[in-house]
MDTraj code that builds the backbone (N, CA, C; nanometers):
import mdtraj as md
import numpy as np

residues = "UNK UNK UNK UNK UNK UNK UNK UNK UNK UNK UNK UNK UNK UNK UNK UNK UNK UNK UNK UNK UNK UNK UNK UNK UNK UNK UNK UNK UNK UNK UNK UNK UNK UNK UNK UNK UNK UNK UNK UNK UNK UNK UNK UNK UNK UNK UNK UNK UNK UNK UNK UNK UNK UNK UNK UNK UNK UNK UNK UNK UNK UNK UNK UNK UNK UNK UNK UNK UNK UNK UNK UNK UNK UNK UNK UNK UNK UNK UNK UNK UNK UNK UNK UNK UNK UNK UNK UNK UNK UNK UNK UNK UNK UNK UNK UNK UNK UNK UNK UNK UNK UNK UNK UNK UNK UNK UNK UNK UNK UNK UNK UNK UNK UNK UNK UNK UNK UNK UNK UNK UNK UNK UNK UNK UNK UNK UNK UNK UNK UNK UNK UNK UNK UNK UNK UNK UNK UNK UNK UNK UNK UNK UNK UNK UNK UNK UNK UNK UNK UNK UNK UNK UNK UNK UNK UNK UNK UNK UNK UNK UNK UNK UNK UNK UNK UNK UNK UNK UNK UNK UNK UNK UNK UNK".split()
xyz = np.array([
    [5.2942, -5.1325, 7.6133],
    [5.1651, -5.0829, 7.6552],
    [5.0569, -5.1173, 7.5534],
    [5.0852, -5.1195, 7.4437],
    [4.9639, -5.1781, 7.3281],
    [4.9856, -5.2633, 7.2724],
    [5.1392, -5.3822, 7.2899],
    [5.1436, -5.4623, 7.2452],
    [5.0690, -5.5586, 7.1855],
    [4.9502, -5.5558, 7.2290],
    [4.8131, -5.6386, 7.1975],
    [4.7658, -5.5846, 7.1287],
    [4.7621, -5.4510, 7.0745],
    [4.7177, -5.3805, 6.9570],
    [4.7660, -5.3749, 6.8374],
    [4.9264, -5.3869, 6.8832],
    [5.0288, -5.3956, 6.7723],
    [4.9798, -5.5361, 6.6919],
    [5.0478, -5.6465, 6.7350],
    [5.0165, -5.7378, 6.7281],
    [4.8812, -5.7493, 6.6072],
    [4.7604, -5.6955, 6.6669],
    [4.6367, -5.7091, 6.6030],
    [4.5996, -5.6623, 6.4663],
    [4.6803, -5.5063, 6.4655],
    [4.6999, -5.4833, 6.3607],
    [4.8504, -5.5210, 6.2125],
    [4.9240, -5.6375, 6.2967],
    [5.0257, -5.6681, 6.2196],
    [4.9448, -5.7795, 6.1488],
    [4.8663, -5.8457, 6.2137],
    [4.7951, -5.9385, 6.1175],
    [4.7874, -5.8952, 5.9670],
    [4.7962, -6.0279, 5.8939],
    [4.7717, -5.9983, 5.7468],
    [4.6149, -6.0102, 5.7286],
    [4.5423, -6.1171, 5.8202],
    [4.4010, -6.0649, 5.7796],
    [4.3523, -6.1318, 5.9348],
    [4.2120, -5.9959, 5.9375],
    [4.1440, -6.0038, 6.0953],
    [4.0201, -6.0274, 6.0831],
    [3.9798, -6.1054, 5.9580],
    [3.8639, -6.1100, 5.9667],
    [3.8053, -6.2421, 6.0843],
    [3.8720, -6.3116, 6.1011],
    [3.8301, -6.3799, 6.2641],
    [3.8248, -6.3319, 6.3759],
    [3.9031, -6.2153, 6.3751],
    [3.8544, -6.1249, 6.5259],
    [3.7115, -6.0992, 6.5222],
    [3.6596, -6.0920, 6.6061],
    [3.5178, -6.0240, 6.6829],
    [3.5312, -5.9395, 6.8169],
    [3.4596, -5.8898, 6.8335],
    [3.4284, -5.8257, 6.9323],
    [3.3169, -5.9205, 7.0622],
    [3.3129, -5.9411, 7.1538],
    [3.2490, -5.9935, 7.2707],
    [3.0964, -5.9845, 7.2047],
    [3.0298, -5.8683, 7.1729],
    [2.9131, -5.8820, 7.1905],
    [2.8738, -5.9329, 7.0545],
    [2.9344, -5.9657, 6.9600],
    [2.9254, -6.0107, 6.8516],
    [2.9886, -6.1557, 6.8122],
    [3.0419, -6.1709, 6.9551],
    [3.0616, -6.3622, 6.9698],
    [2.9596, -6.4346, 6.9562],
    [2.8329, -6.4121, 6.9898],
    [2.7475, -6.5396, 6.9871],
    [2.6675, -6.5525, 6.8684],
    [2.6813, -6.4813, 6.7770],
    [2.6924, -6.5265, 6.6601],
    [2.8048, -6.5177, 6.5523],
    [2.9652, -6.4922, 6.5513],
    [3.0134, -6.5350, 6.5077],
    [3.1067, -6.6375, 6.5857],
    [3.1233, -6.6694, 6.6673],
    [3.1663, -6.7911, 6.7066],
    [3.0968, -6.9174, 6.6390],
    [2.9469, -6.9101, 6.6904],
    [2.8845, -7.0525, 6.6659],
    [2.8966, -7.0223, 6.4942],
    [2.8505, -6.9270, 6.3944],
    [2.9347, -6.9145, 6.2565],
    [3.0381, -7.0182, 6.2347],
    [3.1588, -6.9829, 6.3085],
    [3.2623, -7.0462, 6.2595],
    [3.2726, -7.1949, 6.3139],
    [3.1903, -7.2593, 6.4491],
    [3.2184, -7.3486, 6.4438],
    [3.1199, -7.4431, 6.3773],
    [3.0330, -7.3780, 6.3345],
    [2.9172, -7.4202, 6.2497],
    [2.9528, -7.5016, 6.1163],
    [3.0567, -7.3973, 6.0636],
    [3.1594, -7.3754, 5.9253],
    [3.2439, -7.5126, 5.9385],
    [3.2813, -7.5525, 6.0610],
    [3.3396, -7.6388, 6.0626],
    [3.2779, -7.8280, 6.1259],
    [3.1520, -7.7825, 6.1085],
    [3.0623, -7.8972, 6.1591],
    [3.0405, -7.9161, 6.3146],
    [3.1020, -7.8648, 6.3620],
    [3.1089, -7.8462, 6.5537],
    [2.9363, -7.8488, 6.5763],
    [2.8773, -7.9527, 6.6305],
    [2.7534, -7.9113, 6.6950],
    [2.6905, -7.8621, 6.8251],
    [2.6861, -7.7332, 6.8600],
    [2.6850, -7.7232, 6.9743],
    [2.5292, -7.7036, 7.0492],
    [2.5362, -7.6997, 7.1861],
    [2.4338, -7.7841, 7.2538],
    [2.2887, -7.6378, 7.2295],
    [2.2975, -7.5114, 7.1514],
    [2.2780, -7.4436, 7.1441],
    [2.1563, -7.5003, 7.0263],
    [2.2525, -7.5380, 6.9155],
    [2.1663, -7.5886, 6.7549],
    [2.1193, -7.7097, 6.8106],
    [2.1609, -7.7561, 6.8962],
    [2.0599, -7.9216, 6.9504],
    [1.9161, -7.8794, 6.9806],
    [1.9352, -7.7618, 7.1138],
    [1.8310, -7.7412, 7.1260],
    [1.7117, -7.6351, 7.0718],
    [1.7677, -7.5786, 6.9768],
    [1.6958, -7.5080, 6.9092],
    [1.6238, -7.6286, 6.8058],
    [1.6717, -7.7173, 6.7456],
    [1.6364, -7.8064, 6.6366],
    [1.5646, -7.8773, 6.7209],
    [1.5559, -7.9223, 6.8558],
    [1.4470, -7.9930, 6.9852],
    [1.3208, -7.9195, 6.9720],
    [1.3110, -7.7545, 6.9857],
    [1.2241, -7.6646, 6.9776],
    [1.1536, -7.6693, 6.8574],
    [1.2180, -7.6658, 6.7300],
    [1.1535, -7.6943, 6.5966],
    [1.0926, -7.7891, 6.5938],
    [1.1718, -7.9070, 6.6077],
    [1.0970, -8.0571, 6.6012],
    [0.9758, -8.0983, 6.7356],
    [0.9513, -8.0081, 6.8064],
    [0.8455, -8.0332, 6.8994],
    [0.8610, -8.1190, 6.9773],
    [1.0300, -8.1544, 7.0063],
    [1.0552, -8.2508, 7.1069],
    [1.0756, -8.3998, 7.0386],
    [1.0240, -8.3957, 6.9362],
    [1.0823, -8.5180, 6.8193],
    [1.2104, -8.5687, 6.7961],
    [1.2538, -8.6381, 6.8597],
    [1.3963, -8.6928, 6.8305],
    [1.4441, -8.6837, 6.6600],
    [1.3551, -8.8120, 6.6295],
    [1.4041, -8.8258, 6.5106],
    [1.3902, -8.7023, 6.3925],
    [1.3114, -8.6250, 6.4173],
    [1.2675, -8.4898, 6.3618],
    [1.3819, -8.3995, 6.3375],
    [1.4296, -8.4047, 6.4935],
    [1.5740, -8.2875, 6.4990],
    [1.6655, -8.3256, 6.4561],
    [1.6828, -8.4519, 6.5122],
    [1.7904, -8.4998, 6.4212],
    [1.7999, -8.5077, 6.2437],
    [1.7063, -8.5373, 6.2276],
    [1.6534, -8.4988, 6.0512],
    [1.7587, -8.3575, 6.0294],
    [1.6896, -8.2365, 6.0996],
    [1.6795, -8.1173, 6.0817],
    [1.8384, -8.0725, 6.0697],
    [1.8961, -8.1298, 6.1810],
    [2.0456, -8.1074, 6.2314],
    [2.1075, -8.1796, 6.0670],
    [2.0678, -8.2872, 6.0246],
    [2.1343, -8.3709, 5.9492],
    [2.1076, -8.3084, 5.7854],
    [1.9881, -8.2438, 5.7587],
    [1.9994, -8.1001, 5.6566],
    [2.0813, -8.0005, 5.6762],
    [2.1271, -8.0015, 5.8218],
    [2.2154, -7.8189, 5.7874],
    [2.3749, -7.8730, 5.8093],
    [2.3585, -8.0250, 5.7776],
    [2.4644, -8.0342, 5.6819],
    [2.5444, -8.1464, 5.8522],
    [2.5229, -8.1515, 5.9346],
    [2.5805, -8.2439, 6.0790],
    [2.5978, -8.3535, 6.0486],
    [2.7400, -8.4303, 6.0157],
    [2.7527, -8.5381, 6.0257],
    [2.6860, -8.6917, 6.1227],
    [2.6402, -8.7366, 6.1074],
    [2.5396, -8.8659, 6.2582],
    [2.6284, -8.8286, 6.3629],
    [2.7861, -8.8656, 6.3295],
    [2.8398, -8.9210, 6.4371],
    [2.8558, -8.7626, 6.5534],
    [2.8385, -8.6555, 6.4527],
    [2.8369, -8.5307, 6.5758],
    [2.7230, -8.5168, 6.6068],
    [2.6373, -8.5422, 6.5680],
    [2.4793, -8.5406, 6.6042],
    [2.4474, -8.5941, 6.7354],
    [2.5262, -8.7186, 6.7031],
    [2.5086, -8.8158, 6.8564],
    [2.6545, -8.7464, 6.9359],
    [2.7208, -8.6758, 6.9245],
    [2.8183, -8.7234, 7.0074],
    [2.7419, -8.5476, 7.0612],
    [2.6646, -8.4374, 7.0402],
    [2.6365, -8.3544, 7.0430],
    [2.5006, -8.3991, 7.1863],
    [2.4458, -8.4582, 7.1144],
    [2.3070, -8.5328, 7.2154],
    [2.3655, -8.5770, 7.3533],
    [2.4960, -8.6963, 7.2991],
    [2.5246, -8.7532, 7.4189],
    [2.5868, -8.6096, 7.5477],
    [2.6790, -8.5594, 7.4599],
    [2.7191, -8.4358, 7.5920],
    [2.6267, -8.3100, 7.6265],
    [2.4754, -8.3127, 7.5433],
    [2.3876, -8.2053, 7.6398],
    [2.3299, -8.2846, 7.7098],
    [2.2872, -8.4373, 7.7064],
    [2.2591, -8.5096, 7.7813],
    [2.2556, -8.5222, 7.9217],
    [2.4566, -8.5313, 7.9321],
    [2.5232, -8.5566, 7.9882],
    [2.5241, -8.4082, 8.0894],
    [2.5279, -8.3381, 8.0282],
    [2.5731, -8.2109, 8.1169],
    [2.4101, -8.1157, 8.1620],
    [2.3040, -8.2268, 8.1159],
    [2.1350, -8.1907, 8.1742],
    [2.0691, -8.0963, 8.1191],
    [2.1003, -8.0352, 8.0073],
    [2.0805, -7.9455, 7.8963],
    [1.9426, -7.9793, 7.8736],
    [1.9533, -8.0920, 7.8556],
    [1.8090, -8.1624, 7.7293],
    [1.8145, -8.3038, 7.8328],
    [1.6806, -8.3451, 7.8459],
    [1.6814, -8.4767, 7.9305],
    [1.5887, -8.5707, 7.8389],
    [1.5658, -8.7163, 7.8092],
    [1.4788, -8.8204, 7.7547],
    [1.3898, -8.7866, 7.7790],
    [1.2363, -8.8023, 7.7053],
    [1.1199, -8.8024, 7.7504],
    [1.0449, -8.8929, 7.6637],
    [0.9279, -8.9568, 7.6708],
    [0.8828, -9.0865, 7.5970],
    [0.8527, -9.0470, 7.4660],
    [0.8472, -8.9078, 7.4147],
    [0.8984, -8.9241, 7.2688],
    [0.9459, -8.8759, 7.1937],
    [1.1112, -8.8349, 7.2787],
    [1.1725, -8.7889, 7.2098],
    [1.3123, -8.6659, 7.3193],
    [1.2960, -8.5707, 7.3526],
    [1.3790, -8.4562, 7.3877],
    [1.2801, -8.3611, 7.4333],
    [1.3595, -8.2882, 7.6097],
    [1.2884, -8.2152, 7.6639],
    [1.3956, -8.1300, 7.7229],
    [1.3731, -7.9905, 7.6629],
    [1.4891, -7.9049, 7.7152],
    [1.5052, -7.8338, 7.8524],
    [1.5906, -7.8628, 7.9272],
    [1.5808, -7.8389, 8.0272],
    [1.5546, -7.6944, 8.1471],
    [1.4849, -7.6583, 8.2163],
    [1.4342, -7.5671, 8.2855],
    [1.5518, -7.4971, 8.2736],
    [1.6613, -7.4825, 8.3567],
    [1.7461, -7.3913, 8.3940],
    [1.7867, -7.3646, 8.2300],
    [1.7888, -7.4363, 8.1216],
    [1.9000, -7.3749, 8.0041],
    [1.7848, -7.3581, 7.8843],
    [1.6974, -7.3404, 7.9307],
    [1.5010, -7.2791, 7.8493],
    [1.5340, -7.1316, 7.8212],
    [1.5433, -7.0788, 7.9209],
    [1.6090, -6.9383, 7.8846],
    [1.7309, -6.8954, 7.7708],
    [1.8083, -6.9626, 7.8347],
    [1.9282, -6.9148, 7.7313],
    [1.9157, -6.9503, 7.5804],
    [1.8560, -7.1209, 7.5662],
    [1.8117, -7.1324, 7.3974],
    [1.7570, -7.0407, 7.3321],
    [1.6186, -7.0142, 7.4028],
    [1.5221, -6.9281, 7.3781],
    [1.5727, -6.7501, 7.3324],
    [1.6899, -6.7140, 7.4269],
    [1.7111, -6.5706, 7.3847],
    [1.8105, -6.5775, 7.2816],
    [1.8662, -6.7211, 7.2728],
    [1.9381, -6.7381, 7.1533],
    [1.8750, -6.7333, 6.9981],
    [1.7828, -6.8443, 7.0334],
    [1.6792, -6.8394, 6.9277],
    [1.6376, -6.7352, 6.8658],
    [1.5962, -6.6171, 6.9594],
    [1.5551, -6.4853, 6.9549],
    [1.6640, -6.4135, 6.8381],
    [1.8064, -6.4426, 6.9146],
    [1.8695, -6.3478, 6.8112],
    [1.9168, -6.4044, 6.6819],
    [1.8883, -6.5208, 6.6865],
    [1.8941, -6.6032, 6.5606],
    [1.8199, -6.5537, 6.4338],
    [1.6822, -6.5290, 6.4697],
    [1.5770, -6.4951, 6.4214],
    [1.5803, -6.3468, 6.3708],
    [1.6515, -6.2965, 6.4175],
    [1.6579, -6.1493, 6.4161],
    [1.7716, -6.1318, 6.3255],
    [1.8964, -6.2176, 6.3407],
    [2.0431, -6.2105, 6.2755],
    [1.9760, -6.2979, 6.1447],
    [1.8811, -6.3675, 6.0811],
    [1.8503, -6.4573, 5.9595],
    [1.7656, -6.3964, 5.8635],
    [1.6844, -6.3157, 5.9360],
    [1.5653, -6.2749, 5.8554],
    [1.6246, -6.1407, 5.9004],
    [1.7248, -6.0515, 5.9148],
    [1.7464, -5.9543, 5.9385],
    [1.8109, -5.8998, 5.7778],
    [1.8105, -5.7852, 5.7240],
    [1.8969, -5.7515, 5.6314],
    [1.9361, -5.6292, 5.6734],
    [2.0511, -5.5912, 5.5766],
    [2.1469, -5.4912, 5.5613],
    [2.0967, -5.3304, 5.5340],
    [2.1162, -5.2173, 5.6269],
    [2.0724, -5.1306, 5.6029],
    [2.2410, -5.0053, 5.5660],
    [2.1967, -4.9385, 5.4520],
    [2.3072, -4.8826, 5.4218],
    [2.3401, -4.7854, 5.5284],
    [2.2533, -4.6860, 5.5732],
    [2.2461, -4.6393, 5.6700],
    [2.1574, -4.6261, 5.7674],
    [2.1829, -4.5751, 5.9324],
    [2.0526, -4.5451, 6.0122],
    [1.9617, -4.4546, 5.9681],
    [1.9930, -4.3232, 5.8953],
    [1.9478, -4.2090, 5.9061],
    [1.7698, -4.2295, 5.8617],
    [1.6734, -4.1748, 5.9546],
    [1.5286, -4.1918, 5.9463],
    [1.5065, -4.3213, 5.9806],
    [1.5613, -4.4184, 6.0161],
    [1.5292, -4.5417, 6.0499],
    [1.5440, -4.5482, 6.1886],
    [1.4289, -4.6048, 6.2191],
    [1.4104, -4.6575, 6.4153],
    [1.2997, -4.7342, 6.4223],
    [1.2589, -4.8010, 6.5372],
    [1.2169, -4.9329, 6.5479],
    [1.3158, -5.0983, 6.4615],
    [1.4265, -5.1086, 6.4989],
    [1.4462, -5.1403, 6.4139],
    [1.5762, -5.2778, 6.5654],
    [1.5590, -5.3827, 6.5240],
    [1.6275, -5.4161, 6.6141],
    [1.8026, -5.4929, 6.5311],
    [1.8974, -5.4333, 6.5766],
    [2.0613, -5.4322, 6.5594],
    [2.1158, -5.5815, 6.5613],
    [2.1638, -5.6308, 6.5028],
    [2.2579, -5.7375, 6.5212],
    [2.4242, -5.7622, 6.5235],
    [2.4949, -5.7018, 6.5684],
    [2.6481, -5.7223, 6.5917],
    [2.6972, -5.8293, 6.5388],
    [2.7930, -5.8146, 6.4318],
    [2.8046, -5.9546, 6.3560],
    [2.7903, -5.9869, 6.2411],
    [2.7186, -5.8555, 6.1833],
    [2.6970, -5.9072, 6.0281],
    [2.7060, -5.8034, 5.9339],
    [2.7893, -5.6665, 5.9940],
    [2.8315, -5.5461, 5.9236],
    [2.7525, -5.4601, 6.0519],
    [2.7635, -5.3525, 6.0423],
    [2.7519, -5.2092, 6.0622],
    [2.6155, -5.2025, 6.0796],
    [2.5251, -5.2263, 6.0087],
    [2.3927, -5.2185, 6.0548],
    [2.2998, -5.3077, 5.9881],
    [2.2965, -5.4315, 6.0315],
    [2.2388, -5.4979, 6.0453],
    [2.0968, -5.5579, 6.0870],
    [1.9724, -5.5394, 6.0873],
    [1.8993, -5.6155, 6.1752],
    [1.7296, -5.6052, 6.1171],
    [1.6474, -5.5999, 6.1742],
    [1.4921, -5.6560, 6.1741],
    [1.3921, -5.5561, 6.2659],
    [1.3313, -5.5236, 6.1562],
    [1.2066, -5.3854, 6.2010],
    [1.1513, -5.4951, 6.3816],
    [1.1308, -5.3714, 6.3938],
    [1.0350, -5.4547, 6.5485],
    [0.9093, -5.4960, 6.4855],
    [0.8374, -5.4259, 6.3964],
    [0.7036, -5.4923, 6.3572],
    [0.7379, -5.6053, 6.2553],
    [0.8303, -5.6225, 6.1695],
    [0.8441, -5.7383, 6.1116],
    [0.8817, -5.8846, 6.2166],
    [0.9436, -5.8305, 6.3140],
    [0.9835, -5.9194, 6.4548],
    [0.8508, -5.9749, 6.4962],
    [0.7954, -5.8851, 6.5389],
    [0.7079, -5.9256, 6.6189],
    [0.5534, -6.0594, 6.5170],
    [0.5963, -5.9997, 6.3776],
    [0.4632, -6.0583, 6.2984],
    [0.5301, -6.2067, 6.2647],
    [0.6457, -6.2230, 6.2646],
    [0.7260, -6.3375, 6.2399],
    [0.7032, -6.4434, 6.3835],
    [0.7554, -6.3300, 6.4962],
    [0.6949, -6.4355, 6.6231],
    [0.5674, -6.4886, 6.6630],
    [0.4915, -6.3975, 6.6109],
    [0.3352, -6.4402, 6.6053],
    [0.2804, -6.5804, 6.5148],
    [0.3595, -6.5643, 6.3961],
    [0.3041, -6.6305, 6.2907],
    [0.3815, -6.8113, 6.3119],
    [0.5155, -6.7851, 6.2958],
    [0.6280, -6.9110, 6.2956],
    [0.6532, -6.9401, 6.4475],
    [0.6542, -6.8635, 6.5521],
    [0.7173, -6.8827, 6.6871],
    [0.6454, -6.8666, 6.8243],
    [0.5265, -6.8370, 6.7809],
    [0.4158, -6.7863, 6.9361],
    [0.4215, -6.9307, 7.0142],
    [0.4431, -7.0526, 6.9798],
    [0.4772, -7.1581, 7.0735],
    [0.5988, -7.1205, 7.1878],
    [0.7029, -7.0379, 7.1358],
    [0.7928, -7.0280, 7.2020],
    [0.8154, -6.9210, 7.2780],
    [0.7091, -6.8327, 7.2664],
    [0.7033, -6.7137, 7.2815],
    [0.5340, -6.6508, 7.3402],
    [0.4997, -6.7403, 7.3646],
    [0.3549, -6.7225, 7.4002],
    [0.2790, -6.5591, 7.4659],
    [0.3542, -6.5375, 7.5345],
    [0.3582, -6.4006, 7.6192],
    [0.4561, -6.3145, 7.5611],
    [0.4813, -6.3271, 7.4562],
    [0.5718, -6.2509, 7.3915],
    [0.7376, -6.2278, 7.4126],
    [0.7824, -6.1375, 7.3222],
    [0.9321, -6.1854, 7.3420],
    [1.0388, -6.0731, 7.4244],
    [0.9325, -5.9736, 7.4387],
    [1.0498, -5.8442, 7.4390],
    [1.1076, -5.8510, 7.5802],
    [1.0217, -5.9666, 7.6890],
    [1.1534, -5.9740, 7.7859],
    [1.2696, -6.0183, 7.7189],
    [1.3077, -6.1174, 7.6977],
    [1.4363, -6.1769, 7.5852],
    [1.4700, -6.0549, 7.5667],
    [1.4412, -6.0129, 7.4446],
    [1.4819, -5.9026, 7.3697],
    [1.5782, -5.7946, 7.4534],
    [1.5079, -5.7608, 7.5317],
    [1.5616, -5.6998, 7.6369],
    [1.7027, -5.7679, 7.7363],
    [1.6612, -5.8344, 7.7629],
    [1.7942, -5.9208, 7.8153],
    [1.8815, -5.9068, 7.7118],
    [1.8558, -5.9664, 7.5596],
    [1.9990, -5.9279, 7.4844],
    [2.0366, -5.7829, 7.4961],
    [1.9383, -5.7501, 7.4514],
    [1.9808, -5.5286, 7.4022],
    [2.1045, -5.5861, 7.5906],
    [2.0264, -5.5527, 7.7167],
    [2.1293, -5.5628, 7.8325],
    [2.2182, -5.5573, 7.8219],
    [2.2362, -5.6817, 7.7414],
    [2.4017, -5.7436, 7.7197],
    [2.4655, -5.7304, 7.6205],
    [2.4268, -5.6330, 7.5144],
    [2.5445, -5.5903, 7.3787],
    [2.5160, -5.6894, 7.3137],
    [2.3964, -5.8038, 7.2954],
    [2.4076, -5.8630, 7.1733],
    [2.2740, -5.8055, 7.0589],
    [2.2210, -5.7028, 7.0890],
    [2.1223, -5.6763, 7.0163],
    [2.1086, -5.5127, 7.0329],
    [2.0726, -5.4559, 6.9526],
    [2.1097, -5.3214, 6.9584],
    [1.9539, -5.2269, 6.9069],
    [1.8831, -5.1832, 7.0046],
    [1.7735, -5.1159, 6.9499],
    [1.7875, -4.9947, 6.8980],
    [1.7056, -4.9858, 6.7696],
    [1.7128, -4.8373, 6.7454],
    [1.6101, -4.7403, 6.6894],
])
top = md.Topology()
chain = top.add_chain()
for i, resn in enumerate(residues, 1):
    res = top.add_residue(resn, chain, resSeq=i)
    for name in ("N", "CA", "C"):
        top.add_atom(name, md.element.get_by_symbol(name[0]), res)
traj = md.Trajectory(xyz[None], top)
């Protein structure tokens, strides 16, 4: 009946387990760790570089991406309509605009987020799953960061996103 529990706790170490709502940032973590480029950091580094090919690719090739995953990363969001050619450079595609974007969101929130020892007297404050116990980024520091570095991407603001994560257990308001 808990065999799957047993098991979990016979491990000698669990620090690779996660929990679901704390997959989408430690998954891409670990395959990050291991150079894996996924179509996620393509198009976020598309968004930075303003659609600049050679830009993102720059960008990708600082956080350490070998060429040959760079291209082999391009060729399969390509391929699967993620990101399409445009005359100069990368254009991310309608249907998967959303999902970068709320990714981006919690990116932003999980980077510039720090460690709080505890909740107690603290609120406004938005949660990240993934990086200890309480984790995350005042809403007014959020919001002055999206204004300042991100209102291109965010023009009308972000807290639909925001909301869609909190929805779904990857962001935790408090």
């Amino acid at each position: 009946m808990y065999g799957d529990l047993k098991r979990l706790l016979s491990f000698a170490n669990t620090s690779d387990f996660f929990q679901v709502r704390s997959s989408p940032i430690r998954l891409r973590r670990a395959l990050q760790k291991i150079g894996f480029l996924t179509t996620l950091e393509i198009t976020h580094a598309i968004v930075l570089a303003n659609g600049n090919e050679p830009a993102a690719r720059d960008a990708l090739a600082r956080d350490g991406y070998a060429k040959n995953e760079i291209d082999r990363a391009l060729n399969i969001a390509a391929g699967q309509c993620f990101i399409a050619p445009q005359k100069f450079g990368w254009i991310i595609s309608e249907d998967y605009w959303p999902i970068a974007r709320r990714h981006m969101l919690l990116d932003v929130i999980a980077c510039l987020g720090r460690d709080f020892s505890s909740l107690d007297g603290v609120s406004g404050i938005a949660l990240v799953p993934g990086y200890g116990a309480y984790h995350g980024l005042g809403l007014a520091a959020l919001d002055a960061v999206i204004k300042q570095e991100y209102n291109n991407i965010w023009p009308n603001g972000f807290m639909l996103d925001l909301q869609i994560l909190c929805d779904g257990g990857f962001v935790v308001l408090r």
